[in-house]
N, C-alpha and C positions, 0 to 999 in steps of 0.2 A: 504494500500500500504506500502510496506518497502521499505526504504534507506538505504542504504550502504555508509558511509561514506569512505574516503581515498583510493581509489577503482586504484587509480595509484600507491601505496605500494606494498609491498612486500606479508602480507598477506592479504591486499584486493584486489589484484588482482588477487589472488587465490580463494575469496570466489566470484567476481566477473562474473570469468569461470566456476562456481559451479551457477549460475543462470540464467547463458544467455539463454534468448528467452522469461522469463517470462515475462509477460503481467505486473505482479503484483507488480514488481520489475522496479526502477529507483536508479542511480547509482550515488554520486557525488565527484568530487572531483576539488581542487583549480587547476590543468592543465587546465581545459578546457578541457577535450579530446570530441571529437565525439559522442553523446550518451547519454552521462552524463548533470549531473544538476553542474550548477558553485556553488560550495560549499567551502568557504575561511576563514576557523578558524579565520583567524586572519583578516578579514573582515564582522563586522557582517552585514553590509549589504546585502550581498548577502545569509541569512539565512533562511528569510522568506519567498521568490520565490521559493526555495532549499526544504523548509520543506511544501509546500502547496500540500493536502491532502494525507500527509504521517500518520499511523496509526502508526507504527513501525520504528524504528531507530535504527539501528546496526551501533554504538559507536567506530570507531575501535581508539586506543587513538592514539591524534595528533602527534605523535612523540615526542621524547627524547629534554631538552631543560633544561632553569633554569626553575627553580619550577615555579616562580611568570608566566612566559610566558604559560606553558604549563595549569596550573592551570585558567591561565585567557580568554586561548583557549576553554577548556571544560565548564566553566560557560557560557559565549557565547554561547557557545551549545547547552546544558539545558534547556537556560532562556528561547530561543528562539523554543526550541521544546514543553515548556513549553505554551508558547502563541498561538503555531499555533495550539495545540490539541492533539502533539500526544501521544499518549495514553501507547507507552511502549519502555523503550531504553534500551536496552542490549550492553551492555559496556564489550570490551578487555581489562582486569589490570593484576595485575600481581599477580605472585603467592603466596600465604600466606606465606611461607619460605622465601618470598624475602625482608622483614623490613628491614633488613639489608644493602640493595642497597641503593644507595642514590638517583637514580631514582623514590623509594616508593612512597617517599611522594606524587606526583601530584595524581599517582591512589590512595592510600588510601582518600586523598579530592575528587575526583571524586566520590569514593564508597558513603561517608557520604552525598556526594551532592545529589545525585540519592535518598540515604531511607530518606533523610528530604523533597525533593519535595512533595509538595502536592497533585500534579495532577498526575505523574508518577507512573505505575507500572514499575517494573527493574529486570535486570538478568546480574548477574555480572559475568563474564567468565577468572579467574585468570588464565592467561596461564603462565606457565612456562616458561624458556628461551627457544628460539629452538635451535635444533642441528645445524641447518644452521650457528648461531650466531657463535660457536665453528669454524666454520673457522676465524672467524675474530680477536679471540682470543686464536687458541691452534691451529690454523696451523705448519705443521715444516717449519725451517729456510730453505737456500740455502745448510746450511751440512748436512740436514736429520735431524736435531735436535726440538722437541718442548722443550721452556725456558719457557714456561709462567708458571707464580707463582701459581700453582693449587697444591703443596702440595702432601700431601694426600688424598685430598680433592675428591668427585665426584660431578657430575651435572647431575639431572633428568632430562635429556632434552628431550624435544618433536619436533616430528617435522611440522613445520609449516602446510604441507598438514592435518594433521590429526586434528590441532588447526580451520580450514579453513573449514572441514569439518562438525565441532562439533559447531561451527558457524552457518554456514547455518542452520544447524539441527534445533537450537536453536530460531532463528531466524525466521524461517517458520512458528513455532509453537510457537508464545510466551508464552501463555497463559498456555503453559503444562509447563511453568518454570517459573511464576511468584513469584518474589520477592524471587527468589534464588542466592547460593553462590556455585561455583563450581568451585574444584581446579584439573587443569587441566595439571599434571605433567606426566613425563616418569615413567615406568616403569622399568626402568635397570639404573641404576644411573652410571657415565660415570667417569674415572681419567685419569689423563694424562699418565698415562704408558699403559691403555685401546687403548686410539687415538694414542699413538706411536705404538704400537704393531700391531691395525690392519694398519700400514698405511710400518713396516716396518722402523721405525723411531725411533730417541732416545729421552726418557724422559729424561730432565736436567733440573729440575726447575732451578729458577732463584729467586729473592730474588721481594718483591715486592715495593722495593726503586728503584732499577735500574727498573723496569718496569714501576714504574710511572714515572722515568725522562726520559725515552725511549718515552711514549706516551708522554710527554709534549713537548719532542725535534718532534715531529711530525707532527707540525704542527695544531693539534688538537683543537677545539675552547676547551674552560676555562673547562665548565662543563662536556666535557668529560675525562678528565682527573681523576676526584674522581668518576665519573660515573665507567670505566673502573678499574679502583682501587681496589674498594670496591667488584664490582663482582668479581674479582679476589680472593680478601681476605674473601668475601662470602663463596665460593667453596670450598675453601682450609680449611677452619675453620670449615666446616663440614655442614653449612647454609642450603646446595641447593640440601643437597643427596634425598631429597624426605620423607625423613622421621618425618618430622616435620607436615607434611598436608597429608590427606588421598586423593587419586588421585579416581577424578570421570571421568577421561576420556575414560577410556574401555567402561564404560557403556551407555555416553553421543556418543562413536562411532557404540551401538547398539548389544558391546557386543564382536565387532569383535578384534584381536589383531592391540593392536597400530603399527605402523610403527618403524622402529630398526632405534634409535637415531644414535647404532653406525657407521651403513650403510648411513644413508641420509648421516653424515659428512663425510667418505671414499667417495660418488661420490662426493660430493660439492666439494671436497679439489681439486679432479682428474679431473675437472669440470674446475678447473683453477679459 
């Protein structure tokens, strides 16, 4: 049987809709929702009812967070799929271009976590940023303007549906991806005069002092402020164009063309 972890998110709720009806398949997540197994990171209590006779675990990672938290999420996880038997967790990290982020760290300790288990076979699925995200950081202003510090920088982004996809894929078939590493980036690497242009909009970077006191005046908790930082000066520094890690996701989609990074963001923005 497989589990799906965080199945009330953003991409597990997408690979959730990608399984419905199966027999073979149970869903969980800390809502509570209808259907689903109570599954609560940050209660490990509820892990071992959650994980009883699951053969597979799709890992989607707990969310953004300080290290020590998110880090202490996912051992919880582990231990506990570790005890109950199951046999292989396929883990969301991110993508090998992204050291640089300061979010890295939890997924690369989750990576090392997974090849030192003993019991575990593993398949680690570095996905790249999505295009989706690019709204929440290179949208334009009220004058038509995008400010955000992306430079000259681009971002190989992918978009979530086709990450959601390559998931399930995966996931269905562990065994045909055992004890693999796969980076999971765009194909068209994306700059911010790319996003003004299809959107009709002006590129004006911005400097990335005033952006980080802009997210810090924002209300923002702590960690997201060098969280949001760093991606920025990632991008811009040249980090995230794709060229640093060879992309297995055409292939992991079966072959077919990935989805256009720079179309998902043109509806998401028009999307509201």
């Amino acid at each position: 049987m497989l589990l799906v972890t965080g199945v009330s998110g953003a991409l597990g709720s997408l690979v959730a809709e990608r399984l419905a009806g199966r027999g073979d398949v149970v869903l969980g997540t800390r809502a509570g929702l209808p259907g689903t197994r109570l599954l609560d990171f940050d209660a490990p209590e509820t892990l071992p009812e959650a994980f009883a006779g699951v053969d597979t675990l799709l890992l989607i990672s707990a969310g953004y967070g300080e290290d020590d938290t998110v880090v202490a999420r996912h051992e919880a996880v582990i231990s506990a799929a570790e005890r109950a038997g199951v046999r292989h967790v396929v883990y969301t990290s991110l993508s090998g271009d992204g050291d640089h982020l300061t979010y890295a760290l939890a997924h690369r300790w989750t990576e090392r976590r997974l090849l030192r288990s003993p019991t575990l076979d593993w398949t680690i699925l570095r996905n790249g940023l999505y295009a989706e995200f690019l709204t929440w950081i290179a949208a334009p202003d009220a004058d038509g303007r995008i400010t955000s510090p992306l430079g000259e920088g681009r971002l190989s982004a992918v978009a979530r549906a086709d990450l959601a996809d390559v998931a399930v894929s995966v996931a269905t078939d562990p065994a045909a991806h055992r004890n693999r590493v796969y980076e999971l980036v765009g194909e068209r690497p994306l700059g911010g005069a790319d996003l003004a242009a299809a959107l009709g909009a002006t590129y004006a970077p911005g400097t990335l002092a005033d952006t980080r006191a802009a997210v810090a005046a924002s209300g923002a908790a702590p960690f997201q402020v060098p969280m949001l930082a760093s991606t920025y000066s990632a991008i811009a520094h040249g980090f995230m164009d794709g060229t640093g890690v060879e992309s297995d996701l055409r292939a992991l989609l079966g072959g077919r063309e990935p989805l256009d990074a720079l179309d998902v963001f043109v509806r998401a923005v028009r999307a509201g």
